[in-house]
C-alpha positions as CSV (number, residue, x, y, z in Angstrom):
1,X,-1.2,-64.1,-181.0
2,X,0.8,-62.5,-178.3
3,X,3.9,-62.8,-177.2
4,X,4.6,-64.0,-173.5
5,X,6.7,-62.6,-171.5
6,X,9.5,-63.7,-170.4
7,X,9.3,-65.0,-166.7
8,X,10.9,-63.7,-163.8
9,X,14.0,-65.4,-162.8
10,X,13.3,-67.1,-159.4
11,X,14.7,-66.4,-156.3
12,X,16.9,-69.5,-156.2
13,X,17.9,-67.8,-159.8
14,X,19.1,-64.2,-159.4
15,X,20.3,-61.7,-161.9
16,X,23.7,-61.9,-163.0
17,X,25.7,-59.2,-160.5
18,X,26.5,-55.7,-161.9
19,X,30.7,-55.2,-162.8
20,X,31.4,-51.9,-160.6
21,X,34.4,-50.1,-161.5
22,X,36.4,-48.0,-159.6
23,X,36.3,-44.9,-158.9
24,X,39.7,-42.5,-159.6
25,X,40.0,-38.5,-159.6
26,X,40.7,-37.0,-162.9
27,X,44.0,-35.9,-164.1
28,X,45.1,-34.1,-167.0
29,X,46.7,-37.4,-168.6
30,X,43.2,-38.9,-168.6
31,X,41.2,-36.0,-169.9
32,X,43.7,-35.6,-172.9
33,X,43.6,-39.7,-173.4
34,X,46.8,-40.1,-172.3
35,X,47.0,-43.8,-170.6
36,X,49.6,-43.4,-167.1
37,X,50.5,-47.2,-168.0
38,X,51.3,-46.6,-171.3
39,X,53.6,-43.5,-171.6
40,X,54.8,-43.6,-175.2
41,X,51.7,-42.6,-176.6
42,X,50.9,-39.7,-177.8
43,X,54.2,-38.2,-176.5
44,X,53.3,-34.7,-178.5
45,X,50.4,-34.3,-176.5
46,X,52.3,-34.9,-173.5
47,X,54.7,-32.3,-174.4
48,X,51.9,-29.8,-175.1
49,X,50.7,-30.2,-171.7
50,X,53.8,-29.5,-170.0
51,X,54.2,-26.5,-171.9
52,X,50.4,-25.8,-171.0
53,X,51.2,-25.9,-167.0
54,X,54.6,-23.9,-167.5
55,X,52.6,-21.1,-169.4
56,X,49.9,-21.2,-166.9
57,X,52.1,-20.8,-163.8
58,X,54.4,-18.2,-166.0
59,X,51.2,-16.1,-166.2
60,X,50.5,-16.3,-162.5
61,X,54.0,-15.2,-161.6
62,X,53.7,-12.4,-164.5
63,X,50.3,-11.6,-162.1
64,X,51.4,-11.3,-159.4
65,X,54.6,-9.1,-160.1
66,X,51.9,-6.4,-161.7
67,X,50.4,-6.4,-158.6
68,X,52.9,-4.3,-157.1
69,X,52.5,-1.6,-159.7
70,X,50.8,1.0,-157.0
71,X,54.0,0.1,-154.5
72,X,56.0,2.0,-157.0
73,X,58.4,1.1,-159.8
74,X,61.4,-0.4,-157.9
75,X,59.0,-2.7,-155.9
76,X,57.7,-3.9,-159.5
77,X,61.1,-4.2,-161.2
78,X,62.3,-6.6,-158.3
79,X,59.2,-8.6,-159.0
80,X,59.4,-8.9,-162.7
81,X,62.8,-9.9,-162.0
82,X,62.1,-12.7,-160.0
83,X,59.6,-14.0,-162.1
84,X,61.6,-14.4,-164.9
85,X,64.0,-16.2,-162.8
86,X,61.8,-18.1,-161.0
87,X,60.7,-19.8,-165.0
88,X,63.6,-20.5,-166.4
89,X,65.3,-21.1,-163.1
90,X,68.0,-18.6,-164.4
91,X,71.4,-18.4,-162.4
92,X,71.6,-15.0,-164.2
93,X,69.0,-12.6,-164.5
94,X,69.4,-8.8,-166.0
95,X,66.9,-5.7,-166.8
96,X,68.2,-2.2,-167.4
97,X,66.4,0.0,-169.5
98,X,68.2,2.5,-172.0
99,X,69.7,5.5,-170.8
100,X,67.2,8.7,-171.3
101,X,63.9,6.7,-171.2
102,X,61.6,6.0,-168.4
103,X,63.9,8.3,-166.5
104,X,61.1,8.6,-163.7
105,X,61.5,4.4,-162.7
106,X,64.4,3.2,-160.6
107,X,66.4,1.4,-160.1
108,X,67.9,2.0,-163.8
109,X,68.7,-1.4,-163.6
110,X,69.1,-4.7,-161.7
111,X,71.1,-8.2,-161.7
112,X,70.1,-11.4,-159.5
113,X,72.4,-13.9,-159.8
114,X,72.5,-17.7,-159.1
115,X,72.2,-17.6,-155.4
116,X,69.6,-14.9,-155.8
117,X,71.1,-12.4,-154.5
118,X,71.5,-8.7,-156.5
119,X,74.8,-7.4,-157.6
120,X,74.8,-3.7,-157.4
121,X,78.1,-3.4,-158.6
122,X,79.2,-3.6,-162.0
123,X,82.7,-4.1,-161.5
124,X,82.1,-6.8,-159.5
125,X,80.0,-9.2,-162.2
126,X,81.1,-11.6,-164.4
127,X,82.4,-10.4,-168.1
128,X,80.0,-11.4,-169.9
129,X,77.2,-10.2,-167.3
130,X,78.4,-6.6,-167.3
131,X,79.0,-6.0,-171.5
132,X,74.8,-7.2,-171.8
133,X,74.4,-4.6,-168.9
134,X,76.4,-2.2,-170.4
135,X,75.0,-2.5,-174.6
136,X,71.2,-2.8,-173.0
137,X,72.0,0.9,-170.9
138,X,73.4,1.8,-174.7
139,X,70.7,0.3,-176.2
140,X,73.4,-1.7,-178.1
141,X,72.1,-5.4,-177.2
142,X,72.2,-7.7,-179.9
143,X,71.2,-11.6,-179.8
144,X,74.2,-12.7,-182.1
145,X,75.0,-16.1,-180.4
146,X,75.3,-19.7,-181.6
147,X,73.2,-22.3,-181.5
148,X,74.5,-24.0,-178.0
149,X,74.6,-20.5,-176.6
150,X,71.1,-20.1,-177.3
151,X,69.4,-22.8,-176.2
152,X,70.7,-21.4,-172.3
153,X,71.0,-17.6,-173.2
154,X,67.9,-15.6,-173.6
155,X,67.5,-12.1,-174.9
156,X,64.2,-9.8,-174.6
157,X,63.7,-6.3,-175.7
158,X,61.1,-4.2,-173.8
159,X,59.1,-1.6,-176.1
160,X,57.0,0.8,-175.3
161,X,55.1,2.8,-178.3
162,X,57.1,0.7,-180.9
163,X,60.9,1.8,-179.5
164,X,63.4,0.0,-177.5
165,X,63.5,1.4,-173.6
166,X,65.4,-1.5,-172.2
167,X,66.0,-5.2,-172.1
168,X,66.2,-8.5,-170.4
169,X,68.7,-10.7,-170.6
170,X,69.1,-14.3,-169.2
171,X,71.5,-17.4,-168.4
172,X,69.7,-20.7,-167.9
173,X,72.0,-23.5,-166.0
174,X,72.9,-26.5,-167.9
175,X,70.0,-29.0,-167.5
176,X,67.4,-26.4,-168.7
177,X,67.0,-25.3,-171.9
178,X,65.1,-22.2,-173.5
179,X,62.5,-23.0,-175.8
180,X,59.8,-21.0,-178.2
181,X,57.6,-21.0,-175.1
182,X,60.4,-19.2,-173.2
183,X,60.5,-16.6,-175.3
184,X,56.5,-16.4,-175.6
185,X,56.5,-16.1,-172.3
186,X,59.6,-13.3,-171.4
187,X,58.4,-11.5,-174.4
188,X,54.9,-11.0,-172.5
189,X,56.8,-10.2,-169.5
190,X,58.8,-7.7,-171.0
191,X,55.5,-5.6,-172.6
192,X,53.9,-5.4,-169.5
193,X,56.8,-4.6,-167.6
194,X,57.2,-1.3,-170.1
195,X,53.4,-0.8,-169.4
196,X,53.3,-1.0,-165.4
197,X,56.3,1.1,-165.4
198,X,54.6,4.0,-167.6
199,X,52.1,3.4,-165.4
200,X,54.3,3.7,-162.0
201,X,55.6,7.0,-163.4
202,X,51.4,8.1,-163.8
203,X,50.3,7.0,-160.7
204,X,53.6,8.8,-159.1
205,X,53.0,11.9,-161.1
206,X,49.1,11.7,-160.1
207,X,50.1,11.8,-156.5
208,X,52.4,14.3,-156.8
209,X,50.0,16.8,-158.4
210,X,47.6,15.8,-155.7
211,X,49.8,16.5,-152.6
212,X,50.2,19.9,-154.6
213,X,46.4,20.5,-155.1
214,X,45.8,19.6,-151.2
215,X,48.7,22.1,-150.2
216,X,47.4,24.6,-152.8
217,X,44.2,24.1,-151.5
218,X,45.2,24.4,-147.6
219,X,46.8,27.6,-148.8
220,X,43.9,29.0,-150.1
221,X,41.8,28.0,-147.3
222,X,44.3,29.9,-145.5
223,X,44.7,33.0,-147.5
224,X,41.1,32.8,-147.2
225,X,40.5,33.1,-143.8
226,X,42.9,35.9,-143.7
227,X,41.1,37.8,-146.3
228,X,38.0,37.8,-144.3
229,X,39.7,38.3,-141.0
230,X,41.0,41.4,-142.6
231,X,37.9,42.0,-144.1
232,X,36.5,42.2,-140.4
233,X,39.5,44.6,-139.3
234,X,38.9,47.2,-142.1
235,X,34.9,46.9,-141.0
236,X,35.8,47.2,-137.7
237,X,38.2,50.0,-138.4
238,X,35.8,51.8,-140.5
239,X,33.2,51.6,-137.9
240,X,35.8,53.6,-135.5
241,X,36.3,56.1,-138.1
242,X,32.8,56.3,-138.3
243,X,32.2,56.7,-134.6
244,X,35.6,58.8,-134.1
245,X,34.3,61.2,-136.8
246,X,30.5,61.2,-134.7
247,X,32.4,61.9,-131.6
248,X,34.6,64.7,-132.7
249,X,31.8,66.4,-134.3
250,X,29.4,66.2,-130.9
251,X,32.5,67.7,-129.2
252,X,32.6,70.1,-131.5
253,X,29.1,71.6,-131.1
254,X,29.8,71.2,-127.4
255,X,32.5,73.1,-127.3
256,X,31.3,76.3,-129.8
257,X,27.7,76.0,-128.4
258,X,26.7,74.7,-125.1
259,X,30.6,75.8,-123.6
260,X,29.7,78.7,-125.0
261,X,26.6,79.9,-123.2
262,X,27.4,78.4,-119.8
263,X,30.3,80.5,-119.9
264,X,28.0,83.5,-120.7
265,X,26.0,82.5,-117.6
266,X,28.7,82.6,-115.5
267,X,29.9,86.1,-117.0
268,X,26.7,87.6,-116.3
269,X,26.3,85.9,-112.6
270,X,29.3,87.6,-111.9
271,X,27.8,91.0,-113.3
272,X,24.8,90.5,-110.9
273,X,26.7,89.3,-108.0
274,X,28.6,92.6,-108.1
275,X,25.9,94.5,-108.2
276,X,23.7,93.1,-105.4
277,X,24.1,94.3,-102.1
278,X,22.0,91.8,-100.1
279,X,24.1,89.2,-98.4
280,X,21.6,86.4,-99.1
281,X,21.3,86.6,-103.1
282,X,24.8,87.3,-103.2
283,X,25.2,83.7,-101.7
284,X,22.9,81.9,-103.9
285,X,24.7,84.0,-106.5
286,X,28.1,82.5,-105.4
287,X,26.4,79.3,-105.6
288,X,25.3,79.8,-109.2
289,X,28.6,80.7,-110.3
290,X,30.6,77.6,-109.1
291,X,28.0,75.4,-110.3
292,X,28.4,77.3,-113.9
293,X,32.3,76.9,-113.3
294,X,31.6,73.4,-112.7
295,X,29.3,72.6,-115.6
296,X,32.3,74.5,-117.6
297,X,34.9,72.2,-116.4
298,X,32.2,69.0,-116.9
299,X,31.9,70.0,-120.0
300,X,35.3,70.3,-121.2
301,X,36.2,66.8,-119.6
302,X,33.1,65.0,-121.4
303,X,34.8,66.8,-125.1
304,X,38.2,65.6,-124.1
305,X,36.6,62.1,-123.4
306,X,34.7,62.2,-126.9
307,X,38.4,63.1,-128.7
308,X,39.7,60.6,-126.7
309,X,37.8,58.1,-126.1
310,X,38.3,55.3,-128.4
311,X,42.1,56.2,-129.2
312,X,42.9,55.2,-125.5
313,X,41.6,51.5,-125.4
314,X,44.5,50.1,-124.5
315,X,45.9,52.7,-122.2
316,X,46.8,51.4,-118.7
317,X,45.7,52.8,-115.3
318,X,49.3,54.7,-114.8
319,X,48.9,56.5,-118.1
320,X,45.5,57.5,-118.0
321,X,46.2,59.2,-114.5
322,X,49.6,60.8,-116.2
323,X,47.0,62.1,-118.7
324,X,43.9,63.4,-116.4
325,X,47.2,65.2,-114.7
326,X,47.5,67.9,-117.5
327,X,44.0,68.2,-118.6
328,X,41.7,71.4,-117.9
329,X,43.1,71.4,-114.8
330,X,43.7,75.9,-113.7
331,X,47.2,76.9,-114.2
332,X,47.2,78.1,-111.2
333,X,47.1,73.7,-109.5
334,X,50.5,71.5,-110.3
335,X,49.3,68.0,-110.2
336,X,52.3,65.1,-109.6
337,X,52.0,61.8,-110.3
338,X,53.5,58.7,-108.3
339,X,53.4,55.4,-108.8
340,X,54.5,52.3,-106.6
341,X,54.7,48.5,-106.4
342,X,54.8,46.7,-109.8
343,X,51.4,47.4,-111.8
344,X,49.0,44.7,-111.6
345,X,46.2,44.4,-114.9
346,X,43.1,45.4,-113.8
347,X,39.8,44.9,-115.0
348,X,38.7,48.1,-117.5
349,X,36.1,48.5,-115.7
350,X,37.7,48.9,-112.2
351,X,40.5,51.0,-114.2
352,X,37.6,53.6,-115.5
353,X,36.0,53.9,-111.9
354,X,39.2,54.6,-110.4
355,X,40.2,57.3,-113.1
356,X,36.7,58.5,-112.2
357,X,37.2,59.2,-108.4
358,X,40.5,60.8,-108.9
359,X,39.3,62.9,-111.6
360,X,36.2,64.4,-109.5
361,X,38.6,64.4,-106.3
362,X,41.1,66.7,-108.8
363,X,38.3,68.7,-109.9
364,X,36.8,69.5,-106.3
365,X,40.6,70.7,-105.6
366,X,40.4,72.8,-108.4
367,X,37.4,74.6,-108.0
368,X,36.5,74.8,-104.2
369,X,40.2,74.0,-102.3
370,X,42.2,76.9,-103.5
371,X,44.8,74.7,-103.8
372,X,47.9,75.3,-105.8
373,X,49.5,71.9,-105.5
374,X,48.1,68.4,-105.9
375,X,49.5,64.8,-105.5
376,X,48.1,61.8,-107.0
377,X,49.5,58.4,-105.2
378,X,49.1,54.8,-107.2
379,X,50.1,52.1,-105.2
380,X,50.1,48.1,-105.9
381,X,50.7,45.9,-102.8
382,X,50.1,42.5,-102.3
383,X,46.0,41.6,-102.9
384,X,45.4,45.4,-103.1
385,X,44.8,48.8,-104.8
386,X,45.8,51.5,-103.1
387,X,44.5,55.6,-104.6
388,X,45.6,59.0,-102.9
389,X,44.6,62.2,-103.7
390,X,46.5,65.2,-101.8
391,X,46.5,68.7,-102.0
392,X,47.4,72.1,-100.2
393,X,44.4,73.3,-100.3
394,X,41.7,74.6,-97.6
395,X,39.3,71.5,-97.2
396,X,38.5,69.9,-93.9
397,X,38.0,66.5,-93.9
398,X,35.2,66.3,-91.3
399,X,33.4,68.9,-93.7
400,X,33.8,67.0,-96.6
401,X,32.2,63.9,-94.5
402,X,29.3,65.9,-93.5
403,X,28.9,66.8,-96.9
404,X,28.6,63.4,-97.9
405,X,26.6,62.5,-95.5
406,X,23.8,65.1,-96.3
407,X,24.1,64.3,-99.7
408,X,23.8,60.8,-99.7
409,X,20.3,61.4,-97.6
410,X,18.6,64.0,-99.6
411,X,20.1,67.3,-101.3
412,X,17.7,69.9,-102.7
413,X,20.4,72.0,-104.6
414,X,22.1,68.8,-106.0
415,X,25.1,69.9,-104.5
416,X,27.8,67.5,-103.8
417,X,26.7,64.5,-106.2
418,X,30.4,64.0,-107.3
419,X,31.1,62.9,-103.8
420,X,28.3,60.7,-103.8
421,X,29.2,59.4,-107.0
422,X,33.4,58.3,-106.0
423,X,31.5,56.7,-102.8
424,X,29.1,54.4,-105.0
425,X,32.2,53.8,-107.2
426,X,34.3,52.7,-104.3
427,X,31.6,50.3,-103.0
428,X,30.8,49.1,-106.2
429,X,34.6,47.7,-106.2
430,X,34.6,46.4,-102.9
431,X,36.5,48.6,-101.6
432,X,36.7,51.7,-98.9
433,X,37.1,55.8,-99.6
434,X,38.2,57.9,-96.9
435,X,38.8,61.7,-96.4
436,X,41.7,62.5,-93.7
437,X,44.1,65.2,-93.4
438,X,46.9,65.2,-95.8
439,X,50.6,65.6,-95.1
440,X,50.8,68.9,-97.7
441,X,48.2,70.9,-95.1
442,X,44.6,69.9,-97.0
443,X,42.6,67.1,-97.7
444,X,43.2,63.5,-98.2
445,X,41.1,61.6,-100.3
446,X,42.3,57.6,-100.2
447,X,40.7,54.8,-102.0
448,X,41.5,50.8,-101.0
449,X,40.2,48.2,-103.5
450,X,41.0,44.5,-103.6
451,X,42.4,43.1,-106.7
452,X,41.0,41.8,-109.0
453,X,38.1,44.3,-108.2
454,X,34.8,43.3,-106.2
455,X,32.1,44.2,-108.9
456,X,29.3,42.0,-108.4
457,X,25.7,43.1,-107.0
458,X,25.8,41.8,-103.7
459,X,29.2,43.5,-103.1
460,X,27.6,46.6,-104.6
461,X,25.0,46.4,-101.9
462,X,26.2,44.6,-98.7
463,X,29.5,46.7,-98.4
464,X,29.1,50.4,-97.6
465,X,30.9,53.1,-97.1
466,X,33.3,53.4,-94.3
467,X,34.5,57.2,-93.5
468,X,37.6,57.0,-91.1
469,X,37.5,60.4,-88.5
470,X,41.1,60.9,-88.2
């Protein structure tokens, strides 16, 4: 036998309609059972959760004081501060710590009072403000009060490794009261307040000893770099040495050796000459001998060059003419020296070919002038270079031209190849060498250059060289 169903209710009978209640957002009265319309219920529960939202916003302040334990400790010691003020609403708020601990964290100590401003002077507090300042600094705070005093007058030690390093102390107003949460509360503030501040003295130590390592470090880099610069001048130096020692030692064989013989050769050119009675080898015989006197003289210039060579680098134009002034040059030819204008810095290279010309104009005065006295004229004007070699001598300047001129197209003998050699050196410098006669009764040898000096290769070939027919 089965059991029918029930029917349907009819459409002109409908299902009885649903009861919907309201929706309402949470709160925490409902989720601990607390009923808003009846308030005398569970009133110890209520309590608890008053203390719950205190403790909960405490820690947040507590938080967010930490947070400024990188800014350094007086930043964190104003914020610790205020939190504590800012829970129990405290007109009066004091932390010091004990004389001769933390001694890295300022301020030593700090008071806000009721308007929330700080009190830096002690003289100017309340009584009863200042002696709790004073026994925390002498780590002589005591929490001997009554009972009334107590519920608005809080006392919290801060300890660090189990010892006392400071305190706080604080004055509630009249309509608050400190309870067993209070204290929870300060007592956590005060531990990590000893904590960050350890801290702040580590993290400023730490930076410390970094800034120390970087300039340690830059100072090293330094003292490096010096080390191997003067590494490079001793290399540099010894190389010198090295080359100083080479040269002397080349001058050396020069002088005891090849000197040697070509002053044999002219010895016994002079023993032949004397002895030959035809007119012709007796001129080619005179011709040998000043090209042996010449080779002589070469010679000794090219040892003093290798003696001197590098211990002149820095020698000026004026100097090294002062110097070619008093070297192998006969007793017999006084050389002066005279310089005008201001001296201008030249280019060493320009400053070599010039000591070049006057040195082989000097030399020709020497050996084929007869001259017994010799000027040498430096002069600086505006744009220009101005070189003048004079002598006494018996030179003629429209032989010397000649001279030039033949050897500059073709000479056999190789005569003449130092005047060829000061004309190439004047074009090469853009400038001009002419041969005139000179005011002492000889020749005139004059050399114009611009400054700085022409030197590049289409100067070298486009200019040439002018002779002036005076």
């Amino acid at each position: 036998m089965t059991t029918p169903f029930p029917a349907p209710p009819s459409r002109s009978a409908p299902w009885p309609p649903r009861r919907v209640r309201p929706r309402t957002q949470p709160d925490l009265d409902t989720l601990t059972g607390l009923r808003s319309g009846k308030p005398h219920y569970f009133p110890e529960h209520r309590t608890y959760a008053e203390r719950l939202r205190r403790v909960i916003l405490a820690l947040e302040r507590i938080s967010a004081a930490l947070m400024h334990t990188t800014e350094g400790s007086e930043a964190l010691v104003r914020a610790v501060v205020e939190a504590a003020a800012e829970h129990l609403c405290a007109d009066w708020v004091v932390f010091a710590l004990v004389d001769g601990e933390l001694t890295e964290s300022r301020p030593r100590h700090l008071v806000r009072g009721p308007d929330g401003a700080e009190w830096p002077d002690v003289r100017a507090m309340p009584a009863m403000v200042r002696e709790h300042l004073l026994a925390i600094l002498h780590c002589a705070a005591d929490d001997d009060h009554d009972r009334e005093a107590h519920s608005r007058h809080l006392h919290v030690p801060v300890r660090l490794d189990g010892r006392v390093v400071g305190g706080f102390v604080a004055w509630t107003p009249v309509n608050r009261e400190v309870d067993e949460t209070d204290r929870s509360v300060l007592g956590i503030l005060a531990g990590q307040t000893a904590a960050a501040l350890q801290n702040c003295a580590l993290l400023d130590h730490s930076a410390r000893l970094l800034a120390r390592t970087t300039r340690q470090t830059e100072d090293l880099a330094k003292r490096h770099a010096e080390l191997q610069a003067t590494q490079a001048e001793l290399g540099a130096a010894r190389q010198r040495e090295v080359l100083d020692s080479e040269r002397h030692r080349i001058a050396r064989e020069l002088h005891d050796s090849v000197t040697q013989y070509a002053l044999s050769a002219g010895m016994h050119i002079e023993l032949a000459r004397t002895d030959v009675e035809d007119p012709r080898l007796r001129t080619h015989l005179d011709t040998a001998k000043d090209l042996t006197r010449r080779a002589v003289e070469q010679l000794r210039s090219a040892i003093y060059a290798l003696h001197h060579g590098e211990g002149e680098a820095d020698e000026d134009l004026p100097s090294m003419l002062r110097r070619l002034s008093g070297v192998h040059m006969p007793d017999e030819l006084r050389v002066e020296v005279r310089i005008g204008g201001k001296p201008v810095p030249l280019p060493p290279d320009c400053e070599q070919s010039l000591f070049r010309i006057a040195g082989e104009a000097l030399f020709n005065t020497a050996v084929h002038a007869d001259a017994s006295r010799a000027v040498v004229r430096l002069a600086y004007t505006s744009g220009r270079v101005r070189l003048t070699i004079c002598d006494d001598g018996s030179g003629r300047p429209e032989e010397v031209r000649r001279s030039l001129r033949a050897a500059s197209l073709a000479c056999p003998s190789g005569e003449h190849r130092g005047l060829v050699n000061m004309a190439a050196r004047a074009r090469e410098l853009g400038g001009t060498l002419t041969f005139r006669r000179s005011r002492l009764g000889g020749l005139q040898v004059q050399v114009d250059i611009p400054t700085p000096c022409a030197t590049s290769a289409a100067r070298q070939t486009a200019a040439g060289t002018r002779v002036t027919r005076r």
